[in-house]
PQR file with spaces between the fields and no chain letter, atoms N, CA, C, O and H, PARSE charges and radii, in Angstrom:
ATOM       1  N    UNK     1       2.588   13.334  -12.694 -0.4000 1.5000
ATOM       2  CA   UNK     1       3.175   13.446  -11.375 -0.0000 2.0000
ATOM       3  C    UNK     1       4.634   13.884  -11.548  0.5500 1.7000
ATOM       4  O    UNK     1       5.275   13.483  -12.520 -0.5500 1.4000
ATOM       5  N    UNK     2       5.191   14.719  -10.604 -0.4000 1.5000
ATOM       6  CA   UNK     2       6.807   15.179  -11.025 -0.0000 2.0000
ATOM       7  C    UNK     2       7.413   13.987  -10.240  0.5500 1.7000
ATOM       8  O    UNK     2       7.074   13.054   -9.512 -0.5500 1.4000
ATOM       9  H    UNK     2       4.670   15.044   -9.814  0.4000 1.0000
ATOM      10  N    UNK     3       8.531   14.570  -10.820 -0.4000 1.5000
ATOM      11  CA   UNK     3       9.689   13.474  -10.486 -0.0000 2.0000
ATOM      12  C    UNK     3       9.761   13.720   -9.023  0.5500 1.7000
ATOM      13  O    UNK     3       9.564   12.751   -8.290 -0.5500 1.4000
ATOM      14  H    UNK     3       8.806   15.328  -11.412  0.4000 1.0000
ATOM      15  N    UNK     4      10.013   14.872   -8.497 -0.4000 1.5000
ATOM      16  CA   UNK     4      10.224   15.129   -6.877 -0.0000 2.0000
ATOM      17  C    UNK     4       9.456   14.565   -6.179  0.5500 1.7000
ATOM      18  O    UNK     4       9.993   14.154   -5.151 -0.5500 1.4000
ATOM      19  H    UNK     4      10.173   15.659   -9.092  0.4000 1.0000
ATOM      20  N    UNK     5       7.926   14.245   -6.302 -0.4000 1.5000
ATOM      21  CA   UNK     5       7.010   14.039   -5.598 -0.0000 2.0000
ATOM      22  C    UNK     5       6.796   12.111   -5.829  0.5500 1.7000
ATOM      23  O    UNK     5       6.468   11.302   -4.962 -0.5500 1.4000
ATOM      24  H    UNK     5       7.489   14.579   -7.137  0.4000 1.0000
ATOM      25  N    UNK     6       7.112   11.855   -7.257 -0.4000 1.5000
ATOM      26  CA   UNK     6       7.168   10.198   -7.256 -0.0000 2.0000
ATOM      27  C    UNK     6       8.273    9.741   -6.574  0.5500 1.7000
ATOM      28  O    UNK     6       8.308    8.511   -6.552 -0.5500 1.4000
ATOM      29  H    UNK     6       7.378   12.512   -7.961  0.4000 1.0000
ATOM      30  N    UNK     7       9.402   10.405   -5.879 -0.4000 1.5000
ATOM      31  CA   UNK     7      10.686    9.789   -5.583 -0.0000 2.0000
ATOM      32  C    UNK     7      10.137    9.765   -4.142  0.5500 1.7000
ATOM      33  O    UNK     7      10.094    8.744   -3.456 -0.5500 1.4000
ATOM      34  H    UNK     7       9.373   11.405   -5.897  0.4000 1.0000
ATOM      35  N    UNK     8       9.658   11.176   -3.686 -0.4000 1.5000
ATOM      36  CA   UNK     8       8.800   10.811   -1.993 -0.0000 2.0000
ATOM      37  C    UNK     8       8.221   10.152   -2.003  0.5500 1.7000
ATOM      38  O    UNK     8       8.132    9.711   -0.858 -0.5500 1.4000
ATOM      39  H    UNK     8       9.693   12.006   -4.244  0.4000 1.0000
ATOM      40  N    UNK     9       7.229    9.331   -3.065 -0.4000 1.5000
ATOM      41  CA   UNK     9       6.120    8.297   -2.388 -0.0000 2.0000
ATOM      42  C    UNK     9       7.147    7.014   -2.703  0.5500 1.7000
ATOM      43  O    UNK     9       6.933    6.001   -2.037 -0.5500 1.4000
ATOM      44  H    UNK     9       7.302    9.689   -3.996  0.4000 1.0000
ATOM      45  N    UNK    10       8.295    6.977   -3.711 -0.4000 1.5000
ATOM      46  CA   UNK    10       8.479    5.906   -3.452 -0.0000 2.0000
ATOM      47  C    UNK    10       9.657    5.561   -2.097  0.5500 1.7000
ATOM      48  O    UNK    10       9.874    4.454   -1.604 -0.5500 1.4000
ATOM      49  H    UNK    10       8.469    7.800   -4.252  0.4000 1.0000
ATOM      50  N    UNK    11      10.124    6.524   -1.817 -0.4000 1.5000
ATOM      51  CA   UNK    11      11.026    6.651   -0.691 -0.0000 2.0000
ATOM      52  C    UNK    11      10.389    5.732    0.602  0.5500 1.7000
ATOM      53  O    UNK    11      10.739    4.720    1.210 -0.5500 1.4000
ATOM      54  H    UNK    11       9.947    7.423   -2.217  0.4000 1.0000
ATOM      55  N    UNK    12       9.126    6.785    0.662 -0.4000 1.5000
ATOM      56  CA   UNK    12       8.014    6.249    1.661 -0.0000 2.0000
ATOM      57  C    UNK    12       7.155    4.985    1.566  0.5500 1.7000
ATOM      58  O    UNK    12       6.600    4.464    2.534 -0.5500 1.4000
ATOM      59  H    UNK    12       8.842    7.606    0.168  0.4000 1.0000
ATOM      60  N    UNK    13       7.108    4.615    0.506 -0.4000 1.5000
ATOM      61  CA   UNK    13       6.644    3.272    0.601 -0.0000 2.0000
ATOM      62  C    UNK    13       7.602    2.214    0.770  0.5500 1.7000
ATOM      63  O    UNK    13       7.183    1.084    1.024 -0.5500 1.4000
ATOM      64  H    UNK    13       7.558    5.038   -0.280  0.4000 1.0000
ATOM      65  N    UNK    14       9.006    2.465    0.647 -0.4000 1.5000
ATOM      66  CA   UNK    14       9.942    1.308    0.978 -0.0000 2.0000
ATOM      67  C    UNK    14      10.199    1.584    2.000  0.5500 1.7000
ATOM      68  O    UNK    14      11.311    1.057    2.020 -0.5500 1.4000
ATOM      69  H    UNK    14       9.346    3.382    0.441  0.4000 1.0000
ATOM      70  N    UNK    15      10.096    1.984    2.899 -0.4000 1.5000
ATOM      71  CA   UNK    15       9.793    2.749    4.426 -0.0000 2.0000
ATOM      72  C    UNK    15       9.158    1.793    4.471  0.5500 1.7000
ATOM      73  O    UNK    15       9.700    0.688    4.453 -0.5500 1.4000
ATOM      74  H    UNK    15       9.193    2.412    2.883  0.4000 1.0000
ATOM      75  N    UNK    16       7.567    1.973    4.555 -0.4000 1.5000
ATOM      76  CA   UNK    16       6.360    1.261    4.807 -0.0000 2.0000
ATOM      77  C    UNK    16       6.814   -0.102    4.804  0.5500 1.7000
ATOM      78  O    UNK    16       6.796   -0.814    5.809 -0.5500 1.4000
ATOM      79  H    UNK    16       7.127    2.870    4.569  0.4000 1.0000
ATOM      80  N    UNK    17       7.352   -0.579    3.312 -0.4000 1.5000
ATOM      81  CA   UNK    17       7.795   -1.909    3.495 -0.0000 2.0000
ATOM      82  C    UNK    17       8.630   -2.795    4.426  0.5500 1.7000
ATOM      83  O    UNK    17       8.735   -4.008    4.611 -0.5500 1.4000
ATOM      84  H    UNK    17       7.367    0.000    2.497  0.4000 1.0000
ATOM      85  N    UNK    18       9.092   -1.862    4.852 -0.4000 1.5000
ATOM      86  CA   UNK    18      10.522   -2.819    5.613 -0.0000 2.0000
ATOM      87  C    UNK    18      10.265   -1.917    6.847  0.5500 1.7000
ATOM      88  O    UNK    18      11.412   -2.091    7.260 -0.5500 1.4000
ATOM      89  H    UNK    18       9.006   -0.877    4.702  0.4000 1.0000
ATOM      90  N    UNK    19       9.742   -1.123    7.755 -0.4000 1.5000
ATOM      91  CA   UNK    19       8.941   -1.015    8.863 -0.0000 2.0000
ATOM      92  C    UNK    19       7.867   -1.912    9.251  0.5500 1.7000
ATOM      93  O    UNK    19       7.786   -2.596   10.271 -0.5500 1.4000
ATOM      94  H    UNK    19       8.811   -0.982    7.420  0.4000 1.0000
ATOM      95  N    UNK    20       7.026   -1.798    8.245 -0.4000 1.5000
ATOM      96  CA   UNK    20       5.809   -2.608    8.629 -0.0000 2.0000
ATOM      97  C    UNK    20       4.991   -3.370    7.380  0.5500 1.7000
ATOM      98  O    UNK    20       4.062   -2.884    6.735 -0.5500 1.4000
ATOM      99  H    UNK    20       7.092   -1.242    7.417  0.4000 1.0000
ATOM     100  N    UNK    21       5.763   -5.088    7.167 -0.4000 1.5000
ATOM     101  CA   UNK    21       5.873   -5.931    6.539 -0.0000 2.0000
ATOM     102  C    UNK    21       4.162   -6.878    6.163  0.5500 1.7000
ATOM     103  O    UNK    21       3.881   -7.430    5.099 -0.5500 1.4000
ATOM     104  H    UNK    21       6.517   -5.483    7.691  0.4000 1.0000
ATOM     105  N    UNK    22       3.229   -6.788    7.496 -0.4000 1.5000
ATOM     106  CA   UNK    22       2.531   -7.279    7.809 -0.0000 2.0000
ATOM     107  C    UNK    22       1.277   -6.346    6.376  0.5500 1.7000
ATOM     108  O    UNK    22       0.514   -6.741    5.495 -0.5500 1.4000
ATOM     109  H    UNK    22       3.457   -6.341    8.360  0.4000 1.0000
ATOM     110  N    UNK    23       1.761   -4.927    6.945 -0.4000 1.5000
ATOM     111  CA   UNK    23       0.467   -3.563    5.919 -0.0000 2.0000
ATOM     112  C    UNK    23       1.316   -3.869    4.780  0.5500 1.7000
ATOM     113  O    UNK    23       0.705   -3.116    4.022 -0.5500 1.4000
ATOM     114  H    UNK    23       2.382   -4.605    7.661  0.4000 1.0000
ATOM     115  N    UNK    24       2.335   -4.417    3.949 -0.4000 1.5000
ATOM     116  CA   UNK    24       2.594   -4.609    2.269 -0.0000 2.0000
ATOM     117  C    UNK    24       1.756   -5.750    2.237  0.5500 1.7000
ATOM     118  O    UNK    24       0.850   -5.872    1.412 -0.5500 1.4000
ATOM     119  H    UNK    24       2.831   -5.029    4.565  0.4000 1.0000
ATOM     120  N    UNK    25       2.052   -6.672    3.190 -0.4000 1.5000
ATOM     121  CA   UNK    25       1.728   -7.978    2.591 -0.0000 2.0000
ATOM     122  C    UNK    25      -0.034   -7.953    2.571  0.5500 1.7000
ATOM     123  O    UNK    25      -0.682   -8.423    1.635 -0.5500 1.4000
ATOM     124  H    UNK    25       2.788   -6.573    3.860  0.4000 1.0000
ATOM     125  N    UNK    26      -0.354   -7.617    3.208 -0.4000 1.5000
ATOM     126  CA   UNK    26      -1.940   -7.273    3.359 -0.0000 2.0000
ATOM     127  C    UNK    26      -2.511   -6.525    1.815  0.5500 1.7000
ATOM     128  O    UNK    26      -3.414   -6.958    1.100 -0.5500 1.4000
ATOM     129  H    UNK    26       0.172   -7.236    3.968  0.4000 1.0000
ATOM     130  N    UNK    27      -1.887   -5.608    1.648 -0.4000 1.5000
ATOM     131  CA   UNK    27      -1.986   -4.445    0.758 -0.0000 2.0000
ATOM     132  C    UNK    27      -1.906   -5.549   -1.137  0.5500 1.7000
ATOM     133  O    UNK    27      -2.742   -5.605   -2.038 -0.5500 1.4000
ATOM     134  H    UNK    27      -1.153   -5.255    2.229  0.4000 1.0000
ATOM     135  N    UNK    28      -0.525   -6.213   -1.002 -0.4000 1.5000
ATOM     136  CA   UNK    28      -0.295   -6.958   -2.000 -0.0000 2.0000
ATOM     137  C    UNK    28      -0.850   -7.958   -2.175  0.5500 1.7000
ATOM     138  O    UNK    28      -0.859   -8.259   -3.369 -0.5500 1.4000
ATOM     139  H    UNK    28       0.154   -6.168   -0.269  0.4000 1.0000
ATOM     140  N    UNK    29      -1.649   -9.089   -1.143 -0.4000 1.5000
ATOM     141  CA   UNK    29      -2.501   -9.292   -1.376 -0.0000 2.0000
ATOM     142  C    UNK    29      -3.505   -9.046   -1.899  0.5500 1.7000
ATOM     143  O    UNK    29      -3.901   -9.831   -2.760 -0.5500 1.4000
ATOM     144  H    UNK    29      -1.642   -8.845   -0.173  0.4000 1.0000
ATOM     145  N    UNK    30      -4.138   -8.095   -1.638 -0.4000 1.5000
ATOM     146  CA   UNK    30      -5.426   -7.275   -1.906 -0.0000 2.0000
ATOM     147  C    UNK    30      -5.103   -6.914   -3.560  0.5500 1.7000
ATOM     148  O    UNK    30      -5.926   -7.449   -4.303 -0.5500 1.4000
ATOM     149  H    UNK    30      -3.816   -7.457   -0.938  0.4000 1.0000
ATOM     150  N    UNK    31      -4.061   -6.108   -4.260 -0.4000 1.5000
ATOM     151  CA   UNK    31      -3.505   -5.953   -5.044 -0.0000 2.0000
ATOM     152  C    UNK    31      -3.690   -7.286   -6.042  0.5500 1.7000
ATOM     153  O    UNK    31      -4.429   -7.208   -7.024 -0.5500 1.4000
ATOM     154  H    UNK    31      -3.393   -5.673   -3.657  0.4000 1.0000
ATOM     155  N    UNK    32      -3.070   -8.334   -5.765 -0.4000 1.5000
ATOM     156  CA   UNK    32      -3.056   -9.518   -6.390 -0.0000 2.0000
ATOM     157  C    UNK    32      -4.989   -9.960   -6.680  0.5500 1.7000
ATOM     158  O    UNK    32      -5.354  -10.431   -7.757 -0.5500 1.4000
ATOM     159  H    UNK    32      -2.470   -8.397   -4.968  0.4000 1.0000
ATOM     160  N    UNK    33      -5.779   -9.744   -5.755 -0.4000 1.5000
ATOM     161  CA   UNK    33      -6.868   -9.947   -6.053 -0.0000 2.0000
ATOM     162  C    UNK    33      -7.198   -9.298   -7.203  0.5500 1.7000
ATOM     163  O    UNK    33      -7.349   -9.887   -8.273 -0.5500 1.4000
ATOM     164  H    UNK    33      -5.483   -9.361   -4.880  0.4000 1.0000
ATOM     165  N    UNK    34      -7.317   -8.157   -7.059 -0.4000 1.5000
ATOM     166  CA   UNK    34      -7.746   -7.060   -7.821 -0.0000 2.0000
ATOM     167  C    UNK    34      -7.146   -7.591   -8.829  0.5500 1.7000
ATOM     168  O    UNK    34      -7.605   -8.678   -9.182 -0.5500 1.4000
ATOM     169  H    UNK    34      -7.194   -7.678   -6.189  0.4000 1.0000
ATOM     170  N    UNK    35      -6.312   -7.202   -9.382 -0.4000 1.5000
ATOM     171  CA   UNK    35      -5.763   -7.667  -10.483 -0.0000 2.0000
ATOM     172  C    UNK    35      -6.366   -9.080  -11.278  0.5500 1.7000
ATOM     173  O    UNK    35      -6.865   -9.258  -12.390 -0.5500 1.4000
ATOM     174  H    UNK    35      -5.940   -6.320   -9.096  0.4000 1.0000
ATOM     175  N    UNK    36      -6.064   -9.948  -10.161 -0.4000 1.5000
ATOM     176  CA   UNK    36      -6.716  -11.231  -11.318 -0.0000 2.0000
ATOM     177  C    UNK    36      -7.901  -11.266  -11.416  0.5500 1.7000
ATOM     178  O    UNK    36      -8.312  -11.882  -12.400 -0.5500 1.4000
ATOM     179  H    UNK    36      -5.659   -9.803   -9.258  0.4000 1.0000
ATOM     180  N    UNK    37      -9.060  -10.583  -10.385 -0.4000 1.5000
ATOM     181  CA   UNK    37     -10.770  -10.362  -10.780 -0.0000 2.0000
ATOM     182  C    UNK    37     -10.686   -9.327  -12.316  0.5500 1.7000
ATOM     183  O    UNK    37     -11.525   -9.597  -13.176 -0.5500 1.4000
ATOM     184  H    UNK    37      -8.727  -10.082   -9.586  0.4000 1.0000
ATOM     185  N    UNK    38     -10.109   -8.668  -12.485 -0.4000 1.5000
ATOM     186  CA   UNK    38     -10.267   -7.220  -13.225 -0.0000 2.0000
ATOM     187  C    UNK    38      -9.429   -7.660  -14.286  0.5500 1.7000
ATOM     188  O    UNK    38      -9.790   -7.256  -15.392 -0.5500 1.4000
ATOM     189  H    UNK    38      -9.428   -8.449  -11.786  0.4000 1.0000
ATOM     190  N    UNK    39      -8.183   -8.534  -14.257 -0.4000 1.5000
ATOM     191  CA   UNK    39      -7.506   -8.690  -15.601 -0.0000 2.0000
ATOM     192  C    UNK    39      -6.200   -7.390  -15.527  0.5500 1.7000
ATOM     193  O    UNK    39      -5.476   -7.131  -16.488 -0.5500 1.4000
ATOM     194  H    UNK    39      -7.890   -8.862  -13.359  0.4000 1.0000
ATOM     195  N    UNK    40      -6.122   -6.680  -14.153 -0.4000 1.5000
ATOM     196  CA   UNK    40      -5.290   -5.780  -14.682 -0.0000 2.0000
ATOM     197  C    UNK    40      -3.648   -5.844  -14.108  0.5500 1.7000
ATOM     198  O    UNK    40      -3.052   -6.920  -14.068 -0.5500 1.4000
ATOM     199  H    UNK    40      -6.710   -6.890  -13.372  0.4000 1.0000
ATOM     200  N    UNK    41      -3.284   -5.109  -13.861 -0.4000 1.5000
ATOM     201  CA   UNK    41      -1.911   -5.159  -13.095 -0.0000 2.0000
ATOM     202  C    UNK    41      -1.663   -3.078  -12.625  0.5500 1.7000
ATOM     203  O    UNK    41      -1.793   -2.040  -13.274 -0.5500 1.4000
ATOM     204  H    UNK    41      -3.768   -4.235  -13.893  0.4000 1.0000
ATOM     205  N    UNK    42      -1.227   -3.451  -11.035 -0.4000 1.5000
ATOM     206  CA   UNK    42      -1.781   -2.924  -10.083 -0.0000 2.0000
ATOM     207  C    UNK    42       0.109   -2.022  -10.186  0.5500 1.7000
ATOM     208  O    UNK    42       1.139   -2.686  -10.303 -0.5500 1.4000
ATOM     209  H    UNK    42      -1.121   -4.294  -10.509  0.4000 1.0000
ATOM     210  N    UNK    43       0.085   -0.759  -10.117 -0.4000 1.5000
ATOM     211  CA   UNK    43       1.546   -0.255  -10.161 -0.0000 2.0000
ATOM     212  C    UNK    43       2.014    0.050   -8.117  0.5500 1.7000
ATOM     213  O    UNK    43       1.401    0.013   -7.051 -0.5500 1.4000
ATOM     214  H    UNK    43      -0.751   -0.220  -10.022  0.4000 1.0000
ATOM     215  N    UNK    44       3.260    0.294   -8.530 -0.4000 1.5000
ATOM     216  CA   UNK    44       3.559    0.736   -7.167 -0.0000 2.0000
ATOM     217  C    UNK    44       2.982    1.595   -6.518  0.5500 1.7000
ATOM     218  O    UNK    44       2.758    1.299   -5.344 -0.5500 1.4000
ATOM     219  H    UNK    44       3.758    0.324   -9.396  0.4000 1.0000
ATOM     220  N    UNK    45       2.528    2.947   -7.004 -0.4000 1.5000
ATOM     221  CA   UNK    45       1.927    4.068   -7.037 -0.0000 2.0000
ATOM     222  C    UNK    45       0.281    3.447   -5.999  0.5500 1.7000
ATOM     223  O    UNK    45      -0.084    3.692   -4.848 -0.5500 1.4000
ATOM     224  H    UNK    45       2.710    3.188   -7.957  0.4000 1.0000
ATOM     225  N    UNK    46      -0.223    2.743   -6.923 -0.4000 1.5000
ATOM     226  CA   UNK    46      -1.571    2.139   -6.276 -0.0000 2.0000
ATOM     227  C    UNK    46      -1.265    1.607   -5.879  0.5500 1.7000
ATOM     228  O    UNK    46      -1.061    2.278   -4.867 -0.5500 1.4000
ATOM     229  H    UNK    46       0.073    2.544   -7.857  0.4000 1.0000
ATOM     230  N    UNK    47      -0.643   -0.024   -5.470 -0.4000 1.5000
ATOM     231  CA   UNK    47       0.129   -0.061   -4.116 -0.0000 2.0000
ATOM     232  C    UNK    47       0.370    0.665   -2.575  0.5500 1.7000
ATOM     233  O    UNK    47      -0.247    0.419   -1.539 -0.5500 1.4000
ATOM     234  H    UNK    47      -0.809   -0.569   -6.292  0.4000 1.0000
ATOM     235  N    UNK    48       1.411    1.583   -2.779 -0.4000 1.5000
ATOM     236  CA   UNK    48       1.417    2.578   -1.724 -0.0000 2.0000
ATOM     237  C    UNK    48       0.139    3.148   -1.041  0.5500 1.7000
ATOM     238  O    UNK    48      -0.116    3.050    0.159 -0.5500 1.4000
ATOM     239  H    UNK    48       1.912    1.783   -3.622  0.4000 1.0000
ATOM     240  N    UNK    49      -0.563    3.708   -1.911 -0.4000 1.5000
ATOM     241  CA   UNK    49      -2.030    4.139   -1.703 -0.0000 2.0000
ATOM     242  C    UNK    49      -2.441    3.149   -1.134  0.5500 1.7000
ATOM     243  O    UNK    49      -2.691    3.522    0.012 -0.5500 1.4000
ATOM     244  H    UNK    49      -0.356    3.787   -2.886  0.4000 1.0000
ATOM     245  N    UNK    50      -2.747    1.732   -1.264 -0.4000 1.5000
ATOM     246  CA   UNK    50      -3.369    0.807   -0.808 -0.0000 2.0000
ATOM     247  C    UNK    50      -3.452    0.191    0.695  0.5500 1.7000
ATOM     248  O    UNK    50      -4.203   -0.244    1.569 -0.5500 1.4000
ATOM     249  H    UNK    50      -2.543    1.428   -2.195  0.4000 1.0000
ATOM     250  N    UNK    51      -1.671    0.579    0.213 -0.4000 1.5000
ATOM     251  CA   UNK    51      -0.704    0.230    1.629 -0.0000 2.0000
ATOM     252  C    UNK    51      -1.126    1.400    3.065  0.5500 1.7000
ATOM     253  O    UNK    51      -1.000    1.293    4.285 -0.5500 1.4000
ATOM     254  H    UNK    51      -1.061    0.931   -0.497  0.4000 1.0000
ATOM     255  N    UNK    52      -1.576    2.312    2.302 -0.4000 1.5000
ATOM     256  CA   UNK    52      -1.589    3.999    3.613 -0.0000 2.0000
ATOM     257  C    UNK    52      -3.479    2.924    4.075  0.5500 1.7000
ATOM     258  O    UNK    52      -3.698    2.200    5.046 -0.5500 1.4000
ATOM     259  H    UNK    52      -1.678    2.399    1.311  0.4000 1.0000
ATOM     260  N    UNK    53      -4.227    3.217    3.159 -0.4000 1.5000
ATOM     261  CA   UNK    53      -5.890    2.705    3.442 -0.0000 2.0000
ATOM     262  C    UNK    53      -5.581    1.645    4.343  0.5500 1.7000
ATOM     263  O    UNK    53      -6.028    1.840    5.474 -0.5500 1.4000
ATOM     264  H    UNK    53      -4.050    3.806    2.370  0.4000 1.0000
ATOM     265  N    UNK    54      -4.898    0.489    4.174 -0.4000 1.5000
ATOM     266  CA   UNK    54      -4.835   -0.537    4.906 -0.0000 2.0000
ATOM     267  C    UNK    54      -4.228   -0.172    6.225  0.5500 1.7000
ATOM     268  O    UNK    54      -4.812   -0.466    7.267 -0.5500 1.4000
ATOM     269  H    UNK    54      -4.534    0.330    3.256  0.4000 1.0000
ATOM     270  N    UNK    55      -3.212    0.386    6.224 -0.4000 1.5000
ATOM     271  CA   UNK    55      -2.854    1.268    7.684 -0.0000 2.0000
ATOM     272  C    UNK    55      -3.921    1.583    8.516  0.5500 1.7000
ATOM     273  O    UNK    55      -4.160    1.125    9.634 -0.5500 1.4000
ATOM     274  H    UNK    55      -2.737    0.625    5.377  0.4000 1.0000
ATOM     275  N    UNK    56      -4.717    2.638    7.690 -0.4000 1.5000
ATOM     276  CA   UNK    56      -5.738    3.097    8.386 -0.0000 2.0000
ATOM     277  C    UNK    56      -7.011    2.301    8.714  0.5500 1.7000
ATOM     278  O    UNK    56      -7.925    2.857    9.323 -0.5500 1.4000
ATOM     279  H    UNK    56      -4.523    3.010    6.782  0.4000 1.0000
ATOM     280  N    UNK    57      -7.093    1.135    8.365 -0.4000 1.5000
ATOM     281  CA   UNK    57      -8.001    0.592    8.850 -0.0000 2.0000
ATOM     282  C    UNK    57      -7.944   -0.054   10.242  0.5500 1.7000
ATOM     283  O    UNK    57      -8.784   -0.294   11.110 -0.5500 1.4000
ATOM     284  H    UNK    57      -6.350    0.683    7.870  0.4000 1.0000
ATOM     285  N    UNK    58      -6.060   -0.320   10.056 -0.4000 1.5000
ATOM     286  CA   UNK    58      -5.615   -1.317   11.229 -0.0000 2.0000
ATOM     287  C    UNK    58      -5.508   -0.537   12.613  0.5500 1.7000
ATOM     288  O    UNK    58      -5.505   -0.862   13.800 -0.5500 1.4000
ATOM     289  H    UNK    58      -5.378   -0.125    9.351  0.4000 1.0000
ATOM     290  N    UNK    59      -5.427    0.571   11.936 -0.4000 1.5000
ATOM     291  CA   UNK    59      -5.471    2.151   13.104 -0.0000 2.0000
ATOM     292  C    UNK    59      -6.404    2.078   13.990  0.5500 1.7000
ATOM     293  O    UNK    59      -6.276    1.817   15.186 -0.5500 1.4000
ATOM     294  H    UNK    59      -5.430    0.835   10.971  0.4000 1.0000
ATOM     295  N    UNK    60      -7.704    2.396   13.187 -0.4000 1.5000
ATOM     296  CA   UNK    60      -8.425    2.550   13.498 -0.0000 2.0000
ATOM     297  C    UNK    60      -9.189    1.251   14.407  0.5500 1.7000
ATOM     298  O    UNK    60      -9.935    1.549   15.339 -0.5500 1.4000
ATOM     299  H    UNK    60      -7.808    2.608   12.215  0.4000 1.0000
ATOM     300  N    UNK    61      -8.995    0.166   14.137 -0.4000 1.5000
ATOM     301  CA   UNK    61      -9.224   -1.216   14.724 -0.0000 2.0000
ATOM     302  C    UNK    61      -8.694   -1.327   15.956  0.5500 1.7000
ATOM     303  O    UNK    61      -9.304   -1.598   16.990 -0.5500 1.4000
ATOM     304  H    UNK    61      -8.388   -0.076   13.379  0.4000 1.0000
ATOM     305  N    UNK    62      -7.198   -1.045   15.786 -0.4000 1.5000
ATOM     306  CA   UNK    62      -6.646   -1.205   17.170 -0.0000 2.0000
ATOM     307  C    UNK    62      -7.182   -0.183   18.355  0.5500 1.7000
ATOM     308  O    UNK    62      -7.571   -0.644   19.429 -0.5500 1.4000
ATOM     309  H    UNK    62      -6.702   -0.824   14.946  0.4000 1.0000
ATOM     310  N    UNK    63      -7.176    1.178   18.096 -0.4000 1.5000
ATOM     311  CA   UNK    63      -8.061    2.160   18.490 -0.0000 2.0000
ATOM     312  C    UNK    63      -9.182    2.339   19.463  0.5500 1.7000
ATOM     313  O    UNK    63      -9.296    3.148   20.384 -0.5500 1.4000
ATOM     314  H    UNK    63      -6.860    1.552   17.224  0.4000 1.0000
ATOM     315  N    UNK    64     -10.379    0.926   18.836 -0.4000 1.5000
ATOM     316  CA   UNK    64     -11.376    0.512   19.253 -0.0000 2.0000
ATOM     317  C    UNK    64     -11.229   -0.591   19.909  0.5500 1.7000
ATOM     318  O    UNK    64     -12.179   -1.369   19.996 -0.5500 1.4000
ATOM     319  H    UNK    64     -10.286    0.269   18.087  0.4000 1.0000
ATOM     320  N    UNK    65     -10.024   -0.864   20.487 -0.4000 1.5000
ATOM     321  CA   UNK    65     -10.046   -2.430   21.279 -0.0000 2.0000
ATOM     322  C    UNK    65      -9.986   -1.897   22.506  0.5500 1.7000
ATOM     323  O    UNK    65      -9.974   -2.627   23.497 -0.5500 1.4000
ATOM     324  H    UNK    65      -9.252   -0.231   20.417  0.4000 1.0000
């Protein structure tokens, strides 16, 4: 991944974070699972990603109410 393009996702995910506290904590949760079922440890990178999916689920939820 270049440097230009890891500095936008991380730009944007500390965005994400401190906009909307509720989709990290959801996300890092989920993260924390994963990790201790699997043995692994989860980077920011997958994080973020995690953090956009979880968005979109809540999107889409609210959407349908």
């Amino acid at each position: 991944m270049s440097k230009f393009l890891k500095m936008i996702i991380l730009n944007y995910s500390n965005t994400m974070r401190h906009d909307e506290p509720e989709i990290y904590l959801v996300a890092k949760r989920i993260a924390d699972y994963v990790d201790s079922q699997l043995d692994t440890n989860s980077n920011d990178d997958e994080l973020f990603y995690l953090m956009i999916y979880v968005k979109r689920i809540v999107n889409k939820i609210n959407t349908q109410a």
